[in-house]
N, C-alpha and C positions, 0 to 999 in steps of 0.2 A: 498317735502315741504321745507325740509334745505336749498335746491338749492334756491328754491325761494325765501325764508325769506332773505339770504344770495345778490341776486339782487336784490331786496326789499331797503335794508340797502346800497348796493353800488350807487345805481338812487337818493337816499334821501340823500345823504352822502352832509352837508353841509347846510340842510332843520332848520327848526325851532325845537328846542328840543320836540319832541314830541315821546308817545310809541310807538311800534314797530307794536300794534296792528291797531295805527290812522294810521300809514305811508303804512300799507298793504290797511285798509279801502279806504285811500284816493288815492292809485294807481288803485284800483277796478274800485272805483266810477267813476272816468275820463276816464278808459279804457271803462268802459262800456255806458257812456256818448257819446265817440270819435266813439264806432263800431256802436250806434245806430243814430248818425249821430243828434244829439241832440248841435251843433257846440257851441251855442252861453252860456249853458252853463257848457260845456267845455271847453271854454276859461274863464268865469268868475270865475272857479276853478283855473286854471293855473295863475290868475291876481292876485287873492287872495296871492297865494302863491309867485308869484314876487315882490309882496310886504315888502316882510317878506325876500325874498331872490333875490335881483334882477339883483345879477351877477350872479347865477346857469345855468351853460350849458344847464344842463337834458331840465329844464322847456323853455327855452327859444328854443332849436328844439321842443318840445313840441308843444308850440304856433305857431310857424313857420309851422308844422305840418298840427295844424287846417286850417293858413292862406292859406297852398296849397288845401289841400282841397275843398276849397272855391272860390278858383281859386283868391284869394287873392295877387297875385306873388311880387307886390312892395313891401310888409308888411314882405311877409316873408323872401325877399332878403336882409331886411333889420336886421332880427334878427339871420339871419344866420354868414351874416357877418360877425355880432359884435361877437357870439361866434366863427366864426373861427379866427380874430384876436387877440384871445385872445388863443386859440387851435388850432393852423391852421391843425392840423393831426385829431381831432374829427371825430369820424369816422359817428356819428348818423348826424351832420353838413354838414359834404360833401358827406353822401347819400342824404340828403333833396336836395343840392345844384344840386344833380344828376335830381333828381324828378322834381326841376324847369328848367332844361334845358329842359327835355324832352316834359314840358307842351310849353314850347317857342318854340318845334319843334330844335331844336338843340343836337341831340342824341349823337355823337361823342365827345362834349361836357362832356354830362351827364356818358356817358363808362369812361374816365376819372376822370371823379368823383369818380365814383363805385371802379376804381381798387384802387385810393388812399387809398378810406375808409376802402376793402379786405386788404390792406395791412397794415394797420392796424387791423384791427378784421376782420378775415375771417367769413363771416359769409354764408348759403346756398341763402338768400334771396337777397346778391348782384351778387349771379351769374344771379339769374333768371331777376333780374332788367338790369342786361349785355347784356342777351339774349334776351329780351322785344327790346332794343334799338337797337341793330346787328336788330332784325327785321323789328322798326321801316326804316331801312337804306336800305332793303330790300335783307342785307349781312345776309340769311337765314343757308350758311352753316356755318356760325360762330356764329349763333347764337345755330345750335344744340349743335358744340362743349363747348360750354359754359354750356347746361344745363346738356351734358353726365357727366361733371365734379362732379356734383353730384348724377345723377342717377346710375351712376356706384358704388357708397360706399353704396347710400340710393334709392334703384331701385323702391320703391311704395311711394315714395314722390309726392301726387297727383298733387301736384300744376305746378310740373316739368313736370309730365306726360300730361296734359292739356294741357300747353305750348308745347312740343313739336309735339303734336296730331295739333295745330294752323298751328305750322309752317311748317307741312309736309304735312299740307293741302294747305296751298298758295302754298307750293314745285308743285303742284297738284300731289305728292304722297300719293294717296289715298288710297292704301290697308295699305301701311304701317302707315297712321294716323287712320285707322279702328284697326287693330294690337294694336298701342299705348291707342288707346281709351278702347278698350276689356277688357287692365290690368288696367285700369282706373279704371272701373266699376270691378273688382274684389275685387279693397278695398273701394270704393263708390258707391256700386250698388243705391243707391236714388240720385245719385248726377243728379242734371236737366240739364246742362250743357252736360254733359255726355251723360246721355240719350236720349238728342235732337242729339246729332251730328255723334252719330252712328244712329240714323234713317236718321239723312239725308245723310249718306254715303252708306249706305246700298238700298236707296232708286236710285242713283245717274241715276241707268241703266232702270231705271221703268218708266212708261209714267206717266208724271204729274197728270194727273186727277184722276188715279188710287191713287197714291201719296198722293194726296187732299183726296179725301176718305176715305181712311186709317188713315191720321193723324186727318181726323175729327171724326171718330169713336173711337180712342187715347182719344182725348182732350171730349168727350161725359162722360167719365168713370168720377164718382165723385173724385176720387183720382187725374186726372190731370186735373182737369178743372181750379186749379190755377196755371196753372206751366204756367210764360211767356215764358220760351225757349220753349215749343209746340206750343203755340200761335205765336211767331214768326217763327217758319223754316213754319209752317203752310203758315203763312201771305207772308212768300218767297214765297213757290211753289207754292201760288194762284199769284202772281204779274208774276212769271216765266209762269203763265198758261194763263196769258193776262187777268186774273179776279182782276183786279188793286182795281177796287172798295172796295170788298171784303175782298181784303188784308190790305186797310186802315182799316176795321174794327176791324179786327186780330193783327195788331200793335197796335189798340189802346187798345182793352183789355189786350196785353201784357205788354203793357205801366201802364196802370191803378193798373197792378199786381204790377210791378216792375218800380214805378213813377221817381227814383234814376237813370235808366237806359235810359240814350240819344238819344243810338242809334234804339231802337224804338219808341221813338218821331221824331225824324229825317226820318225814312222809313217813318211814318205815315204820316206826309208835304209832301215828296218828291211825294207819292199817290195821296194825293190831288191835289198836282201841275201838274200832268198829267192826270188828270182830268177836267183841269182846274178850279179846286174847291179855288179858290186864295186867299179866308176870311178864308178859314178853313185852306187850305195852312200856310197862315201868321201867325195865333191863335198857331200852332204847332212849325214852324221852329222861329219864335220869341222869345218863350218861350226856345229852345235850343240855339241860338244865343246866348239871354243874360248870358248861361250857359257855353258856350263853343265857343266865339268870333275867338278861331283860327281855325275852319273849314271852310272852303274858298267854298265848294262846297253848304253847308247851304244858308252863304251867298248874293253866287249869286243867287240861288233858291229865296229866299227872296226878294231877289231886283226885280228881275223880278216878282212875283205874287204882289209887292207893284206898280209897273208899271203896269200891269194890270189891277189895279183895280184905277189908276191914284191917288196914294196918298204917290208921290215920298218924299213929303214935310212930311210926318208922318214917310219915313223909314229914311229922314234924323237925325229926333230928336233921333230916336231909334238907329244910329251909335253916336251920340253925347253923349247919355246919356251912352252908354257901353262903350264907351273909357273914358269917366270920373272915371266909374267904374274901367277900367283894361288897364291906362295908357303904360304898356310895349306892348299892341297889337297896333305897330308902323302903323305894313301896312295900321291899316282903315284910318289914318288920308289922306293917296292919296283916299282913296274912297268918302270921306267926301268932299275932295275939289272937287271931278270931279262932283260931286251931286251938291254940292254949287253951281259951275259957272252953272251949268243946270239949276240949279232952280233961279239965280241971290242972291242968299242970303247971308247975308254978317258973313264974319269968325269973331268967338269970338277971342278979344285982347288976350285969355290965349293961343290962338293956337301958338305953335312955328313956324320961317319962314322953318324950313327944319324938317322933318319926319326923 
C-alpha cells in the first residue's frame, strides 16, 4: 500500500491541490473507467482534469491512451507529440508512440520506440510489447529471446508464458507450446485462453469429427457454455470439418460472449461469405471494417460480397465515411478512387491530389 500511495503522489505530482485520499479515488475511478472500456467517460475525467492542469504529461498519454484505443490515431499522435517535445525521453510517450506504429502496421518502428522507453524505465511490459512486434515481423526467434529476458528472473509470468506458447505455435512447434501452455495452467488453471489452446493442441492428431464432439460435449457443461475461446476453436474445427455453416453459428455466439473481440466477428463474415451468404456477409465484416480499417483481407471480402449483391455505390460511402473517421489509413484513398472511376462518381474537393 506505501508503494502505491507513493506512485499515487509521483502520477499526481503537479495535479490540483487536492488529498491524497481524492488523488488515489480519482486514479481508481479512471482506471476502472479505462479497463471496462467505458472510453467516453474516461476521457471526460481526463478533460476535466486538463483543465485544471493542462501541461501534465501523466494525463496527456493518459488521453492519448484512450484515443488509441479507439483507433483514434491522429488525436493521439497529436498529444503525444506535444509531451515528447517537451520530454523527449518520457518513457509512457514513446511506448504509446510504439503502440501507434504498431496499429499503422510499422513494427520496427514501434521496437525502437519500446527500447528508447526500456532505456529509460526498464520495465517487463516493454519487453513483451518487443516481442509482440519481432512477431508481428514474423522474426519469431527474437521474439522468444525478448520474452526469455524475463521469464528467466520471473519464470510464471502468465502473460509472457501465453506469448510465448503464440509463438512456438506459429514456430509450428507444437509439443513445446503444449509444454509452455501446461506451466500456463499451473498458475491459471481457469484461464480460457489457456484452456482452449491446449485442447486444441492436444486434439491436433485426432479426426475432426471426433474433435467436434468432444468440444460440443465441453461447451454442453453449464460452466463453459459462456466461455468464447470454446466456442471459437469449436467454430475452427467445424469450418476445418467443411461444416462452414455451423461454424458461422459458433463465431457468433463467441462473438455475442465476447462483443470486444474482432476476430470472431471477422471468422463469422468470412462463413457467410463462402456460403455466399453476402447480406449477412456485409452486416459482419462492416461492423469490423469500421473497427479495424487496416485489415486488407476484411476489406477485400467486403468489397466482393458488396459486388455481389450489386451495391458497389453503398460500399463506396462506407470507404468515405471510415477514412474521414481515420484519416492516416492512406491506402483506402487508391481504393476509393478505383471505386469512383468505376462507378463514374465524382471525388470530394477535400480529397488530396496524391495519397
Amino acid at each position: 500500500m506505501l508503494f502505491q500511495n507513493v506512485k499515487v503522489l509521483r502520477i499526481f505530482k503537479g495535479f490540483a491541490e487536492r488529498s491524497m485520499m481524492d488523488r488515489e479515488g480519482w486514479f481508481e475511478r479512471f482506471r476502472s473507467l479505462k479497463e471496462s472500456r467505458r472510453y467516453s467517460e474516461a476521457e471526460e475525467e481526463i478533460r476535466c482534469e486538463l483543465q485544471k492542469n493542462p501541461e501534465q504529461p501523466f494525463l496527456k498519454t493518459s488521453l492519448a491512451d484512450l484515443y488509441l484505443r479507439q483507433g483514434r490515431l491522429s488525436e493521439a499522435r497529436i498529444l503525444i507529440d506535444e509531451v515528447l517535445t517537451l520530454y523527449p525521453q518520457n518513457p509512457e510517450a514513446l511506448s504509446l508512440l510504439g503502440d501507434l506504429f504498431i496499429k499503422q502496421q510499422a513494427p520496427q518502428k514501434a521496437i525502437d520506440c519500446y527500447r528508447q522507453a526500456s532505456a529509460r524505465d526498464p520495465k517487463p511490459y516493454l519487453n513483451l510489447k518487443i516481442a509482440r512486434a519481432f512477431k508481428e515481423m514474423k522474426r519469431f526467434d527474437e521474439a522468444l529471446r525478448e520474452l526469455e529476458k524475463v521469464l528467466v528472473v520471473k519464470p510464471k509470468s502468465l502473460a509472457f508464458l501465453k506469448e510465448k506458447a503464440i509463438i512456438l505455435n506459429r514456430m509450428k512447434r507444437f509439443d513445446e507450446a503444449l509444454e509452455t501452455l501446461t506451466r500456463a495452467k499451473e498458475i491459471a488453471p481457469e484461464d480460457a485462453f489457456v484452456q482452449k489452446e491446449i485442447l486444441r493442441l492436444r486434439s491436433k492428431k485426432r479426426p475432426e469429427i471426433q474433435v467436434v464432439r468432444e468440444l460440443q460435449a465441453v461447451i454442453a457443461m453449464e460452466s463453459k457454455k459462456e466461455d468464447a475461446q470454446l466456442h471459437g476453436l469449436l467454430a475452427q474445427r467445424l469450418k476445418e470439418a467443411g461444416m462452414v455453416k455451423e461454424a458461422a453459428v459458433e463465431y457468433k455466439r463467441a462473438s455475442d460472449i465476447e462483443p470486444d473481440n474482432l476476430y470472431f466477428l471477422k471468422q463469422e463474415g468470412f462463413c457467410h461469405y463462402r456460403q455466399k451468404e453476402y447480406e449477412r456477409a456485409i452486416h459482419c465484416l462492416k461492423e469490423a471494417f469500421q473497427k479495424d480499417p487496416s485489415d486488407y483481407v476484411v476489406r477485400r471480402t467486403l468489397e466482393k460480397s458488396y459486388e455481389a449483391q450489386g451495391q458497389m455505390g453503398a460500399y463506396l460511402t462506407l470507404l468515405e465515411e471510415t477514412l474521414s473517421k481515420y484519416p492516416e489509413q492512406k491506402s483506402l484513398f487508391g481504393t476509393i478512387r478505383r471505386i469512383r472511376t468505376r462507378l463514374n462518381a465524382p471525388s470530394p474537393r477535400s480529397e488530396p491530389e496524391d495519397s
